[in-house]
FIKE-143585 format. One record per residue (C-alpha): residue number from 1; x, y, z; residue in three letters. Coordinates in nm, 3 decimals, m for minus. Layout:
<sites>
NUM,X,Y,Z,ALA
...
</sites>
This chain:
<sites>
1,m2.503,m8.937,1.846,UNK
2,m2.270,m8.621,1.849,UNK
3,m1.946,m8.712,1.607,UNK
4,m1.598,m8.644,1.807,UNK
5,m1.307,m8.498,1.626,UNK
6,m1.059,m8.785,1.487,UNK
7,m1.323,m9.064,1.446,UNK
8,m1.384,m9.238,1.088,UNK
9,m1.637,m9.102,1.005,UNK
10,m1.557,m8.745,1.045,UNK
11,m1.256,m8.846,0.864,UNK
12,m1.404,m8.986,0.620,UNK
13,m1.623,m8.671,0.600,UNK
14,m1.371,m8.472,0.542,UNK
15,m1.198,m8.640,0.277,UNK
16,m1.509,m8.614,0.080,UNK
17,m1.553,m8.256,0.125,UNK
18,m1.206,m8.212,0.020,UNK
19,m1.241,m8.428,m0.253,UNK
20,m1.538,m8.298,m0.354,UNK
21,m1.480,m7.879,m0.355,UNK
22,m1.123,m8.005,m0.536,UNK
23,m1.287,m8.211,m0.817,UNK
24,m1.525,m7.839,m0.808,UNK
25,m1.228,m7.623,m0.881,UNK
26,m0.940,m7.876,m1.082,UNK
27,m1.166,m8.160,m1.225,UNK
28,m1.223,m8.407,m1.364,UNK
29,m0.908,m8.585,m1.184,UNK
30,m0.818,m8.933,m1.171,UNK
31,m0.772,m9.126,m0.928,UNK
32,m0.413,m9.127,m0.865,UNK
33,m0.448,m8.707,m0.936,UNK
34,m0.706,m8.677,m0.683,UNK
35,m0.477,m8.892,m0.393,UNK
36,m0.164,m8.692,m0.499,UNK
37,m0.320,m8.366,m0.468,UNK
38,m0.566,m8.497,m0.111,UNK
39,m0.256,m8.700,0.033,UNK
40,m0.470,m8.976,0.039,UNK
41,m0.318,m9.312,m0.024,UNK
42,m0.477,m9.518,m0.346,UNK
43,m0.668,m9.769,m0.140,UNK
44,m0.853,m9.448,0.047,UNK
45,m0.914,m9.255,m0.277,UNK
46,m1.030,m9.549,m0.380,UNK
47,m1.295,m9.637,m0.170,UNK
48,m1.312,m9.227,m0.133,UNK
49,m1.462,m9.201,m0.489,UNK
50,m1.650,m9.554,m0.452,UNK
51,m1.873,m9.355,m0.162,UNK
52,m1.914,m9.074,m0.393,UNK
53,m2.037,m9.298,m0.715,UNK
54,m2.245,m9.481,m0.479,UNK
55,m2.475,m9.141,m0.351,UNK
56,m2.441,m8.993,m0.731,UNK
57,m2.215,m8.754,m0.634,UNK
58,m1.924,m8.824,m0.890,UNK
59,m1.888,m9.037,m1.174,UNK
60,m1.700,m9.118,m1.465,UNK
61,m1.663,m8.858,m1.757,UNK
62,m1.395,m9.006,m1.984,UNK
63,m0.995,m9.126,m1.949,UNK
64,m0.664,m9.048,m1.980,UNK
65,m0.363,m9.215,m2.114,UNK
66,m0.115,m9.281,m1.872,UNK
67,0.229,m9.558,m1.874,UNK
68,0.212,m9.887,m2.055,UNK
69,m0.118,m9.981,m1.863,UNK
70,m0.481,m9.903,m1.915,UNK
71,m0.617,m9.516,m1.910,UNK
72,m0.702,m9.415,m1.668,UNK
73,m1.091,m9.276,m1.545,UNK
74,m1.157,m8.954,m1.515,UNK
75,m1.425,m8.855,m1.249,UNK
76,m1.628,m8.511,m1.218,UNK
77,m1.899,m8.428,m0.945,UNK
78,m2.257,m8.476,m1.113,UNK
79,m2.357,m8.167,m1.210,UNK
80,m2.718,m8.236,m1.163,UNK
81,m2.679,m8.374,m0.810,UNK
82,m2.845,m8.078,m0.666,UNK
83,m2.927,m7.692,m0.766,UNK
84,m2.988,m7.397,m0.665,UNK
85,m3.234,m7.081,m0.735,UNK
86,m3.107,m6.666,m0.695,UNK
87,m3.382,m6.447,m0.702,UNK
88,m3.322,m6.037,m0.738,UNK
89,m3.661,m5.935,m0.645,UNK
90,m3.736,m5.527,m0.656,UNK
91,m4.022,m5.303,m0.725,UNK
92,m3.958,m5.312,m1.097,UNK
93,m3.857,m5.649,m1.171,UNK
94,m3.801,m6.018,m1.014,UNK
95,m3.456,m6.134,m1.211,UNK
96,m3.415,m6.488,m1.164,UNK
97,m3.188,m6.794,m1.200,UNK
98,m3.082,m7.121,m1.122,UNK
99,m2.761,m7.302,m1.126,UNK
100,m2.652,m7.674,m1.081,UNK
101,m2.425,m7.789,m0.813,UNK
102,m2.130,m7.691,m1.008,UNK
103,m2.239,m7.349,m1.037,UNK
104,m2.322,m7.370,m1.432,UNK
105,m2.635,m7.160,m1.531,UNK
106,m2.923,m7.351,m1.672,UNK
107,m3.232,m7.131,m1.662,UNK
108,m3.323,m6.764,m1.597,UNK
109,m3.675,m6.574,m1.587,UNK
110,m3.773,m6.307,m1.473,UNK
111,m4.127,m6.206,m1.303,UNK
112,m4.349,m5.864,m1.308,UNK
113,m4.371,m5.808,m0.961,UNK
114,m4.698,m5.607,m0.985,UNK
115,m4.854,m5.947,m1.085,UNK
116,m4.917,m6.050,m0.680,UNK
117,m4.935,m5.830,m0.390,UNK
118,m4.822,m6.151,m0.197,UNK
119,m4.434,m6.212,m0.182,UNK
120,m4.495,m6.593,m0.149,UNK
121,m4.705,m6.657,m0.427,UNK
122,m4.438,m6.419,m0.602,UNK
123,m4.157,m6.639,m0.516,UNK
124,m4.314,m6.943,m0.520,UNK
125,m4.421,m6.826,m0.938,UNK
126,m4.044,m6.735,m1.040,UNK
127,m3.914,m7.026,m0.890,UNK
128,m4.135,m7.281,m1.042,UNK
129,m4.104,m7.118,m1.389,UNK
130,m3.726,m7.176,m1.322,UNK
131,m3.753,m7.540,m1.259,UNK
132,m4.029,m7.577,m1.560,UNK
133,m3.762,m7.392,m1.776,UNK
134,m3.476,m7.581,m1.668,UNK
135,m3.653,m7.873,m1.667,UNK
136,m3.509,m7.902,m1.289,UNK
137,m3.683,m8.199,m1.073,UNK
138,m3.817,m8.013,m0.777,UNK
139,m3.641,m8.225,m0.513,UNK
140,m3.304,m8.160,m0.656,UNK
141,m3.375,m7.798,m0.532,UNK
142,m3.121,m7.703,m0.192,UNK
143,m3.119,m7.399,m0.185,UNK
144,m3.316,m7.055,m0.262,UNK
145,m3.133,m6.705,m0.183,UNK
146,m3.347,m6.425,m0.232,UNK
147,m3.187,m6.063,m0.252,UNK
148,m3.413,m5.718,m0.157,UNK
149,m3.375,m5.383,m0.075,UNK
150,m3.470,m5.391,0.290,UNK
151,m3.326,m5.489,0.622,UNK
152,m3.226,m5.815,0.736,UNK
153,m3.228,m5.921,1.070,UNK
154,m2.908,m6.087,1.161,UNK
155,m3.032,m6.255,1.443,UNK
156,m3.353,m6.429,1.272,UNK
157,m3.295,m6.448,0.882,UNK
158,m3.605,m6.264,0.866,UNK
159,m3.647,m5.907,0.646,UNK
160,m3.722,m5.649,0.895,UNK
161,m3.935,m5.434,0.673,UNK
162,m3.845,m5.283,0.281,UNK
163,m3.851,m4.965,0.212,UNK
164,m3.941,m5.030,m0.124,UNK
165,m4.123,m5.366,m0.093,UNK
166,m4.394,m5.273,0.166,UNK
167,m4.514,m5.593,0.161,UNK
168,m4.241,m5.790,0.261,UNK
169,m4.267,m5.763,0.670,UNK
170,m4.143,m6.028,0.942,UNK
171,m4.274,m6.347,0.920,UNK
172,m4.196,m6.385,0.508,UNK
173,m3.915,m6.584,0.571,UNK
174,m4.102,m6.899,0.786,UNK
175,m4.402,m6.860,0.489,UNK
176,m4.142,m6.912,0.205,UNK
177,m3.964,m7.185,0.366,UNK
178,m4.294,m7.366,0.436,UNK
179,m4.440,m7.296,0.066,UNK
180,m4.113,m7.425,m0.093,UNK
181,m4.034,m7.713,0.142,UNK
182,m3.631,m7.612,0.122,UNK
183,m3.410,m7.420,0.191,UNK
184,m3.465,m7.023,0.220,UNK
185,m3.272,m6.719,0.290,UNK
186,m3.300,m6.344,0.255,UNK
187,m3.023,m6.114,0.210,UNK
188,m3.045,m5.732,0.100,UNK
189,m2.962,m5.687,m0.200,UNK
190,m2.642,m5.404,m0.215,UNK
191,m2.469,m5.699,0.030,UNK
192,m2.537,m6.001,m0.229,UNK
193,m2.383,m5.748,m0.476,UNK
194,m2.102,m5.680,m0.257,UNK
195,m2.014,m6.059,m0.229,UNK
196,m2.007,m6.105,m0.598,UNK
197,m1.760,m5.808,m0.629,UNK
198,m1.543,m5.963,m0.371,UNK
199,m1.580,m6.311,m0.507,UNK
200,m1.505,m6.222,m0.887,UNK
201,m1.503,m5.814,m0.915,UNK
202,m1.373,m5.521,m0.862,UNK
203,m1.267,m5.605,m0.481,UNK
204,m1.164,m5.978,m0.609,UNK
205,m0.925,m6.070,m0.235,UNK
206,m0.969,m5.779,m0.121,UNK
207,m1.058,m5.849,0.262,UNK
208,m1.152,m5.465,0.316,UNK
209,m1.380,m5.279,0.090,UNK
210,m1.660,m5.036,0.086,UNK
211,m1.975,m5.115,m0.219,UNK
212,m2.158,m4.771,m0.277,UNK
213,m2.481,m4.858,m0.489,UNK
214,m2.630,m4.611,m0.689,UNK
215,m2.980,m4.730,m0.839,UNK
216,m3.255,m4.544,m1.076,UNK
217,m3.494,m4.837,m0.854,UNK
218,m3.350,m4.780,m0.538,UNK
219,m3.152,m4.503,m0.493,UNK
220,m2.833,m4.507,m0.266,UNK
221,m2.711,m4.796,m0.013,UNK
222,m2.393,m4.944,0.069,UNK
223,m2.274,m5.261,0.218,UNK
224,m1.911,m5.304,0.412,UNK
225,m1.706,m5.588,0.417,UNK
226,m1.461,m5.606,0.709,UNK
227,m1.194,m5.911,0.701,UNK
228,m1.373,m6.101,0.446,UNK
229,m1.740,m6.062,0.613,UNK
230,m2.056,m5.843,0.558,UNK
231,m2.084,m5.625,0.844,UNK
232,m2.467,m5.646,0.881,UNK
233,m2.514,m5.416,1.229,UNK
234,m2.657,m5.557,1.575,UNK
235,m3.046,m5.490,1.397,UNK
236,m2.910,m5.517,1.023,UNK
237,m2.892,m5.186,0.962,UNK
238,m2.553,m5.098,0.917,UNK
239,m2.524,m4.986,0.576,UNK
240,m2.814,m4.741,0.486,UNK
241,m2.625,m4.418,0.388,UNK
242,m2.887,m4.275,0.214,UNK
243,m2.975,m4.106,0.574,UNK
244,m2.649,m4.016,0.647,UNK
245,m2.633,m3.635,0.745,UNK
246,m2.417,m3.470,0.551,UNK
247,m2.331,m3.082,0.397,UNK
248,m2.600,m2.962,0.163,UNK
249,m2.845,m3.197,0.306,UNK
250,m3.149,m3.136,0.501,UNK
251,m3.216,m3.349,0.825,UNK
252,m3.533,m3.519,0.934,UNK
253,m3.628,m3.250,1.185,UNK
254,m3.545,m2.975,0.887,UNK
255,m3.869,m3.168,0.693,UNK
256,m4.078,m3.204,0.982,UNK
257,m3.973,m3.591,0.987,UNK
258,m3.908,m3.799,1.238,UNK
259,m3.667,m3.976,1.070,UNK
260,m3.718,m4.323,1.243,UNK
261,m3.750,m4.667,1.078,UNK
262,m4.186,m4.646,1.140,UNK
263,m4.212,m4.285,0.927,UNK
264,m3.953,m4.432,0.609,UNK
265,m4.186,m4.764,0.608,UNK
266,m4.438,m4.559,0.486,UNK
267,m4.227,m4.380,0.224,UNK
268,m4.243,m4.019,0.398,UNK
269,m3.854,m4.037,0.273,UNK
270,m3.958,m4.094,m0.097,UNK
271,m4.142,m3.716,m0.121,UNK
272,m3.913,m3.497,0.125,UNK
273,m3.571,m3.690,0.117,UNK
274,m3.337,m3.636,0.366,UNK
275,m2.980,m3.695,0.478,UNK
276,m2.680,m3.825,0.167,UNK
277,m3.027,m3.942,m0.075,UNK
278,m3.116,m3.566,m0.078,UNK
279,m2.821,m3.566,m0.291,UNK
280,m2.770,m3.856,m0.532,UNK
281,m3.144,m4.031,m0.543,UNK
282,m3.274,m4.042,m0.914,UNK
283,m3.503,m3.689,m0.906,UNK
284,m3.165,m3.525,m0.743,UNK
285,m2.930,m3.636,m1.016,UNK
286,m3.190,m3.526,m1.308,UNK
287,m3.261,m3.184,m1.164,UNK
288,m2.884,m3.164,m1.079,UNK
289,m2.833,m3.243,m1.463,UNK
290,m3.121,m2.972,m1.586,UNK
291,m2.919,m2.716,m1.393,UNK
292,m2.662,m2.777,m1.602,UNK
293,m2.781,m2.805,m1.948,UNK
294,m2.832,m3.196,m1.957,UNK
295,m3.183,m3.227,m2.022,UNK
296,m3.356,m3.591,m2.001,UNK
297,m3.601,m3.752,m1.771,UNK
298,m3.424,m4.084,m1.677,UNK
299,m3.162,m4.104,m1.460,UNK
300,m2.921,m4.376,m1.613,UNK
301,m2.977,m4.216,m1.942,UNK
302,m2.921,m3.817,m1.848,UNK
303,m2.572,m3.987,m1.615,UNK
304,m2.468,m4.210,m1.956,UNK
305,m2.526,m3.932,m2.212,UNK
306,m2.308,m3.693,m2.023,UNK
307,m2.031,m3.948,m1.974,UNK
308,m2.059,m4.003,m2.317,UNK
309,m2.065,m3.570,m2.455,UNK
310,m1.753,m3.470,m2.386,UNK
311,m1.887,m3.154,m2.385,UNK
312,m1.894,m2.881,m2.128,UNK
313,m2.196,m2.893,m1.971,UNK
314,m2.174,m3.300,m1.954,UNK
315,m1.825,m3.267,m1.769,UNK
316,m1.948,m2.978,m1.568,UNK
317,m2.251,m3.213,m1.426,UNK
318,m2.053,m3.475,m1.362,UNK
319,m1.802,m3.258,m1.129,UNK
320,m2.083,m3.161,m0.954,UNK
321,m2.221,m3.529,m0.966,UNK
322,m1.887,m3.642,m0.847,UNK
323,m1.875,m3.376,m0.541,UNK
324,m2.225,m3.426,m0.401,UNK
325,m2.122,m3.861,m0.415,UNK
326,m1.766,m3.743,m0.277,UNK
327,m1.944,m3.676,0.064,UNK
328,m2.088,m3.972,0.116,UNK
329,m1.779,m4.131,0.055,UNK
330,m1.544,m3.930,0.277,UNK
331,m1.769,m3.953,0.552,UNK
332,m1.755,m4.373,0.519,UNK
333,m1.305,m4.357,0.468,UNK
334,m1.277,m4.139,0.745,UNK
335,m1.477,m4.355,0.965,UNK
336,m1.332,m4.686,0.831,UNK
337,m1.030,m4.637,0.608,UNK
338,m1.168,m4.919,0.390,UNK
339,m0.896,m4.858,0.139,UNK
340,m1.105,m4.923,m0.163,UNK
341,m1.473,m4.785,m0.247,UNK
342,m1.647,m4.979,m0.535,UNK
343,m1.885,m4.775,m0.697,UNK
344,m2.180,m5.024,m0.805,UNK
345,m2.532,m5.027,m0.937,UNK
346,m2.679,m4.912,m1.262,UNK
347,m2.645,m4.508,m1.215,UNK
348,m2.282,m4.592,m1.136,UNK
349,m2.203,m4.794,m1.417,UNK
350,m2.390,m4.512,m1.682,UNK
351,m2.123,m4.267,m1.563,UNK
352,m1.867,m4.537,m1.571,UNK
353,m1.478,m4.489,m1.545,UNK
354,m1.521,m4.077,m1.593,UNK
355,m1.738,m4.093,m1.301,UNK
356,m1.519,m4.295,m1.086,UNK
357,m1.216,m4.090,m1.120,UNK
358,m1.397,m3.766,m1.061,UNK
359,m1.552,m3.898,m0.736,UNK
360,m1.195,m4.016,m0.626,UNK
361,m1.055,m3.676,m0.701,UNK
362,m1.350,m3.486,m0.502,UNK
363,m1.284,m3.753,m0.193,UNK
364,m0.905,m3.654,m0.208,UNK
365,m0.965,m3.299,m0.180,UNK
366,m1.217,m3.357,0.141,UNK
367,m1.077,m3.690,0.316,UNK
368,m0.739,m3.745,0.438,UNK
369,m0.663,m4.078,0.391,UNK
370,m0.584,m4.242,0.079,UNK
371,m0.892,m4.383,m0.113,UNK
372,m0.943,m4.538,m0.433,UNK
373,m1.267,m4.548,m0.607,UNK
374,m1.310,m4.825,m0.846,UNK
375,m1.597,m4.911,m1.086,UNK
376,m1.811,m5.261,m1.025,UNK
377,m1.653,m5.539,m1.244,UNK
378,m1.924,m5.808,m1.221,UNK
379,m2.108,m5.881,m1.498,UNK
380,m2.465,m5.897,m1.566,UNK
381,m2.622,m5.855,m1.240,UNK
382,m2.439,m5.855,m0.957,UNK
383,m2.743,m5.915,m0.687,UNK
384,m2.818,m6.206,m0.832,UNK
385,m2.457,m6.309,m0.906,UNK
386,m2.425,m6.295,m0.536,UNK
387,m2.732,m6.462,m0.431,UNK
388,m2.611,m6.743,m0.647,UNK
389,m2.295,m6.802,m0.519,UNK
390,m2.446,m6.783,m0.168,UNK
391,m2.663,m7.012,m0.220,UNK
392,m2.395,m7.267,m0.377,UNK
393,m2.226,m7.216,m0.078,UNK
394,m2.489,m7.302,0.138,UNK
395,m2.601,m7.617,m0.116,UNK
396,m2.215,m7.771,m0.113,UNK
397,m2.203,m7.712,0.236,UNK
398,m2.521,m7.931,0.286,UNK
399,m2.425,m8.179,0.021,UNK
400,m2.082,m8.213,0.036,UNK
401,m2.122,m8.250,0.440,UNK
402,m2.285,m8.531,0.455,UNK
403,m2.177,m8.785,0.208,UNK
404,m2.111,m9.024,0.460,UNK
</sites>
């Protein structure tokens, strides 16, 4: 029976949402706290909190002294009520972790992803490791957000295809939620980063921003958020600037490509790159950094190093560094005047604040509206950082919703 507004029980609903995210963010409260700061009277916080103790969701965690009469309880949500999982899975590595309901970290593993072909049985072996290490009851699971580097459609859920995960295809999705019995969702990976940055990083309330990823793994992407949401593109695409044309750069027809979505699933991209990647992939940054005296075969290493020098041929490679990423970037501000362009991702952070500035002085002398260029500020990693608090969002929102 469909709930109108103003009844009870959506009241009551409410009230315990309210209560709930409040005791989330200010707990443990007591009871006359909680009212004061809810509006609630004392007979409805009351029976408010009474609910909660009843379904486990909050319960006493000490007392405070108040007047002449007894102390008063303190109550906290449970923080084992219900968790969550975050997954970063790439070619290289599967990073995970899981979280109680209060967003505290209790377990992280991470998986060999050359172990299984099969992206189920992969999933399904990193997230059962994390309950085992946790020692997390399986039902208290609500919620699994996996981050990739491919495209999501944002009609279905569903991955599209990966560029660099071949083997995750449409139809993953409906297998993982059927293997793990919960709660399942996909997001690529450069967006999940891009929520963490706007959640606690570099573009903390910022409602406009621009995430540029630069990765040894997976080269270049970028995500957009527009008035405090991920643009995601009518078929998910929106964001994949490694094939945007610009100076200096050959295009698909140039390589005898065809440059659509069927050739770059089977990595014809990876040998005769195309488009911005032509520029600032991994191969391109070391040969870049050989032409000008700094020598080294890894990517984040040969960027670091040179950030590092102080010398003349480090500076000189990073100018150049700096220029080729300045295109990308002036194409995206002149399109979107996003204001501010965090510069994320593991090649990013190796050239660090020298690299940032340089790239905002090469945009200035191209683009004509103001831009600043600012380094990612989450710590450890931000894919899964942003998986996780996607996923507590999604958890609370199932929890928290129906208490009554």
């Amino acid at each position: 029976m469909s709930q109108r507004p103003g009844t009870p029980r959506l009241l009551r609903q409410l009230n315990d949402r309210a209560a709930l995210e409040l005791l989330l963010s200010a707990g443990p409260l007591t009871r006359t706290q909680l009212g004061t700061r809810t509006g609630l009277s004392k007979v409805t916080a009351s029976q408010l909190l009474a609910r909660l103790e009843e379904r486990d969701l909050v319960r006493v965690v000490g007392s405070q002294a108040g007047g002449r009469g007894p102390n008063a309880a303190l109550y906290a949500v449970v923080p084992e009520s219900a968790y969550v999982a975050a997954l970063d899975v790439s070619a290289r590595r599967v990073t995970a972790t899981i979280a109680d309901i209060t967003g505290r970290i209790v377990g992280d593993v991470t998986v060999d992803p050359s172990t299984s072909d099969d992206p189920v049985a992969l999933v399904h072996t990193a997230v059962m490791r994390l309950v085992e290490t946790a020692e997390v009851p399986l039902d208290r699971l609500r919620a699994c957000v996996i981050g990739t580097p491919g495209v999501v459609d944002p009609r279905t859920g569903d991955i599209r295809f990966s560029f660099d995960l071949i083997s995750w295809h449409e139809g993953i999705l409906e297998a993982l939620r059927t293997d793990l019995k919960r709660s399942v969702m996909i997001e690529n990976d450069v967006n999940l980063a891009a929520l963490a940055e706007h959640a606690e990083g570099a573009a903390a309330g910022v409602p406009e921003f621009v995430l540029i990823w630069l990765s040894a793994a997976g080269g270049v992407g970028m995500s957009t958020m527009i008035d405090g949401r991920i643009h995601r593109g009518r078929s998910g695409g929106a964001g994949e600037i490694g094939y945007l044309p610009v100076p200096g750069a050959p295009m698909p027809g140039d390589l005898g490509l065809s440059g659509d979505y069927e050739s770059l699933r089977h990595g014809a991209d990876r040998e005769l790159p195309h488009g911005f990647q032509a520029l600032v992939r991994a191969r391109q940054v070391v040969e870049l950094a050989a032409e000008h005296g700094v020598e080294g075969g890894d990517v984040v290493e040969v960027v670091r190093s040179a950030a590092a020098s102080g010398t003349p041929e480090g500076d000189a490679f990073l100018d150049a560094f700096a220029e080729r990423l300045a295109r990308g970037v002036a194409a995206v501000s002149v399109v979107i005047d996003p204001g501010l362009v965090v510069l994320g991702g593991d090649v990013a952070q190796a050239g660090g604040a020298k690299l940032a500035e340089r790239v905002q002085e090469a945009t200035a002398r191209i683009a004509p509206n103001a831009t600043e260029i600012a380094l990612g500020a989450v710590e450890g990693g931000p894919v899964v950082r942003g998986a996780l608090l996607h996923a507590l969002e999604h958890a609370r929102d199932e929890v928290f919703s129906s208490t009554v």
